[in-house]
N, C-alpha and C positions, 0 to 999 in steps of 0.2 A: 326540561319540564317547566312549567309555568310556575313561577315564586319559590323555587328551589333548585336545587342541583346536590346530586351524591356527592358524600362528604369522600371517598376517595376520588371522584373525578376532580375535586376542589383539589386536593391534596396531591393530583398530579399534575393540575396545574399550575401550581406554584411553584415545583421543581421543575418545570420548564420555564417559568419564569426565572426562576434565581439561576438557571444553564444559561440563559439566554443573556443576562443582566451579566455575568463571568465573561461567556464568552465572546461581547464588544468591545470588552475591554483590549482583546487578543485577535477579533478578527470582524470583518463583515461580514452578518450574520443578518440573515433572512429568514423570516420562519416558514415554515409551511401551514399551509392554510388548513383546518380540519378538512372539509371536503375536497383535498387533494393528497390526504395524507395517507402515504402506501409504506410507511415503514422510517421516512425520516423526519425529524422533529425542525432540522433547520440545516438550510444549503448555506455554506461560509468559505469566504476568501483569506485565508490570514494577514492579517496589515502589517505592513514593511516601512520602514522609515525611509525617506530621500535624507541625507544628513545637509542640512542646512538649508534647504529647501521650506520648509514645515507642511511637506505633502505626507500625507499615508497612502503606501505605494497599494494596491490589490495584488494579493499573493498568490502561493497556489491553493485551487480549488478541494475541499473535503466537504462528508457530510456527515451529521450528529444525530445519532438516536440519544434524548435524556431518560434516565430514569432516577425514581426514587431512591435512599439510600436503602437498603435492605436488600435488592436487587441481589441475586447470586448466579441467574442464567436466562438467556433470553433465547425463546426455542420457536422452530421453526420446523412444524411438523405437518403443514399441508403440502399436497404435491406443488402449488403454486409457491407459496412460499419458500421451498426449499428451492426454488428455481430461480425467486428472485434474488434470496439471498448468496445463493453460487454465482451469478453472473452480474457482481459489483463493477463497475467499471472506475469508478473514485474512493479516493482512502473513506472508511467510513469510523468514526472514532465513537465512543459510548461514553457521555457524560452522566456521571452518577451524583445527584444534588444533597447535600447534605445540608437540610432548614436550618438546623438547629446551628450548626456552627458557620455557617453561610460560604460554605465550599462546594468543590466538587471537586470528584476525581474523575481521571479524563483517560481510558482504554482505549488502547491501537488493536485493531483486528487483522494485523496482516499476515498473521498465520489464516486464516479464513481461508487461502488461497492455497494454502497449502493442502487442505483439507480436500480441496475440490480439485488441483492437481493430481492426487495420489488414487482419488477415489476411495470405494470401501473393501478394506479386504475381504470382507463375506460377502458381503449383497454388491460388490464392485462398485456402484453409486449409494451414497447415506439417503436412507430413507426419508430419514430425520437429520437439523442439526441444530444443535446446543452450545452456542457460547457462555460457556463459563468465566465468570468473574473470580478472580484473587486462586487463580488454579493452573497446577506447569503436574508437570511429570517427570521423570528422568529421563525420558530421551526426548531432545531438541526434535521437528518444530513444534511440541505438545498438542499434535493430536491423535487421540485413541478413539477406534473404532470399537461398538459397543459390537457382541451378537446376534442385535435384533437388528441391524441396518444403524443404528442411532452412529453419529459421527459426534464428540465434543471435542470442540475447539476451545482450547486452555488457555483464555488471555492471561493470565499471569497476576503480576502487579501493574496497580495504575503506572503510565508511563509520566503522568503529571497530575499535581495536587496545585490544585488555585483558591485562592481564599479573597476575598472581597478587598484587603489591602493590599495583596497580591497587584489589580488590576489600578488601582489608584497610584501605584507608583512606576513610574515611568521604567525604572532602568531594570527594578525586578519584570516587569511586563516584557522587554524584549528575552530578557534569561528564558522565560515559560517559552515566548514566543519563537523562540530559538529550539529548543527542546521538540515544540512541534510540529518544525518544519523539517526537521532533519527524520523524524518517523513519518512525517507524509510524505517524504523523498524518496525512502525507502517502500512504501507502499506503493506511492506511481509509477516509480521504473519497474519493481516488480509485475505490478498488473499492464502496464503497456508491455513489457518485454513477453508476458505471455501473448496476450494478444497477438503479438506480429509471429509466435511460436518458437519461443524462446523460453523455455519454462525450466528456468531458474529463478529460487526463491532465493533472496539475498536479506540475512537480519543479522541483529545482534543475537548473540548466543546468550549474552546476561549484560545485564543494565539497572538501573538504581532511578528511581521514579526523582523526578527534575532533576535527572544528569542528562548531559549531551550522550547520548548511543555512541558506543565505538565507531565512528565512521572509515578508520581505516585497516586496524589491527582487531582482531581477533571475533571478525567478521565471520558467519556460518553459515553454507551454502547448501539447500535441498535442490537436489535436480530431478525431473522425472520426464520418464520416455516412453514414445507407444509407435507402434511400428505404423496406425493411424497418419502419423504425425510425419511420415520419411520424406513426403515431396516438399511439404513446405521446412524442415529441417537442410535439405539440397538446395533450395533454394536460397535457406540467408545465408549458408555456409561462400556460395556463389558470390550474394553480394557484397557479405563481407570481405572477403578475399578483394575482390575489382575493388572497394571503398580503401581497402588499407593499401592497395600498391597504386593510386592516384594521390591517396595521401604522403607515401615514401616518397614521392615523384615530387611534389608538393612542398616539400623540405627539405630536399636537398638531396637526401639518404641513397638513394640507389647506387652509388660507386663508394660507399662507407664499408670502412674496414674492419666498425668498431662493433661487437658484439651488443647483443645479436644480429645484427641487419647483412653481417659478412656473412653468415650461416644463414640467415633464412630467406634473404630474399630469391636465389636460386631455386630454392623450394617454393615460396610462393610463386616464382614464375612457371613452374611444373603444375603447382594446383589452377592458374589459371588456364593454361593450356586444358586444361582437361574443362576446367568451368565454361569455357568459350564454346566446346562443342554441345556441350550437355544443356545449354540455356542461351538462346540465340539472343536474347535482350538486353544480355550486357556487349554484343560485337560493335557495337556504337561507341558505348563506356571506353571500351578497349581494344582501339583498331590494331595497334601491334601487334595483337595476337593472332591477325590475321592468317589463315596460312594461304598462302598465294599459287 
């Protein structure tokens, strides 16, 4: 409006400012334009160091809804909405600005996906859905399906707190920057491996906000299956199979004594015989299996 603007549109514009001002510090960050904006506030690359180079590398790709500190759930209850927010295809992280102490906290939503894996147990698809802030449950991946269709996704604790000294110092900058590239690793293989129909959700079970995630022990796996889903399940089962025995081939392995490859590769020579008949497009991949 002319000679004025709402004192809360002010007021969220400044926590995207002070999100925005954080997070350069950490990544290449672009904003979105208001008249293109359908739900993110800024597309960003995480910056990576070349050591001794003095290049900042462009990392992997995420995208950042901010909001104000007070924030407790961000809900998404139109049919469109609920559609855009199920079919993410990039980590998407929620920057929460705090004015006053000139922080923010910075939430991973990659239970999201799980939500949308599993569907709704009453209405099979959530009508509604509600990410909630600084909220879990007792059963891992924390989401509860309400009675009325509503689905909340329980982000938990921030997975990282950044403070404006934070970004000013260099070596604490790569620790944050490290913290969240290992939760957007976990969100991208996640969401590609669906994609290709492979729907396993892979996270930490528990974590402590600016710690590195368990990346190798005590890891916790949601899997979900629909009988939908059986051609293209036969089919990676297929490719994987022909990828891992050009890989043994590959290495040396195939006449190895040493467990397991003495026991299994008979056995995968039996799965691919059967995958040869059942999927003519790997008989190229794997002419041996030829039967003549």
């Amino acid at each position: 409006m002319p000679g004025a603007r709402l004192r809360s549109f002010r007021l969220g514009d400044r926590s995207e400012l002070l999100v925005q001002h954080l997070l350069t510090g950490l990544a290449f960050t672009t904003p979105v334009p208001r008249q293109e904006d359908i739900g993110f506030d800024f597309l960003c690359s995480l910056i990576g160091q070349t050591k001794g180079s003095g290049l900042l590398r462009a990392g992997p790709f995420f995208t950042v809804q901010a909001k104000s500190k007070g924030t407790e759930e961000i809900l998404y209850e139109q049919p469109h909405q609920v559609d855009w927010i199920t079919q993410q295809e990039n980590p998407m992280l929620i920057c929460i600005a705090d004015r006053d102490t000139t922080s923010m906290d910075i939430y991973s939503t990659w239970n999201l996906l799980c939500g949308v894996l599993a569907g709704h147990t009453v209405t099979r698809a959530a009508t509604k859905i509600i990410l909630r802030l600084d909220q879990t449950s007792d059963k891992w991946p924390h989401v509860r399906d309400l009675q009325d269709g509503t689905q909340e996704i329980l982000l938990g604790s921030p997975i990282a707190h950044v403070t404006h000294d934070d970004i000013v110092d260099e070596d604490r900058t790569k620790e944050v920057a490290a913290v969240l590239a290992a939760w957007i690793l976990f969100d991208r293989l996640n969401i590609v491996n669906s994609r290709a129909g492979l729907h396993w959700v892979v996270a930490p079970r528990f974590y402590e906000t600016n710690k590195m995630p368990l990346l190798d022990d005590l890891l916790a796996v949601a899997g979900y299956w629909n009988p939908k889903n059986l051609e293209k399940c036969a089919r990676n089962l297929v490719l994987s199979a022909a990828s891992l025995w050009r890989t043994l081939a590959a290495a040396g392995l195939m006449s190895s004594t040493a467990a397991p490859w003495a026991e299994g590769i008979p056995l995968l020579r039996d799965l691919l015989s059967w995958c040869y008949e059942i999927d003519p497009s790997i008989r190229d991949f794997i002419p041996e299996f030829r039967v003549h």
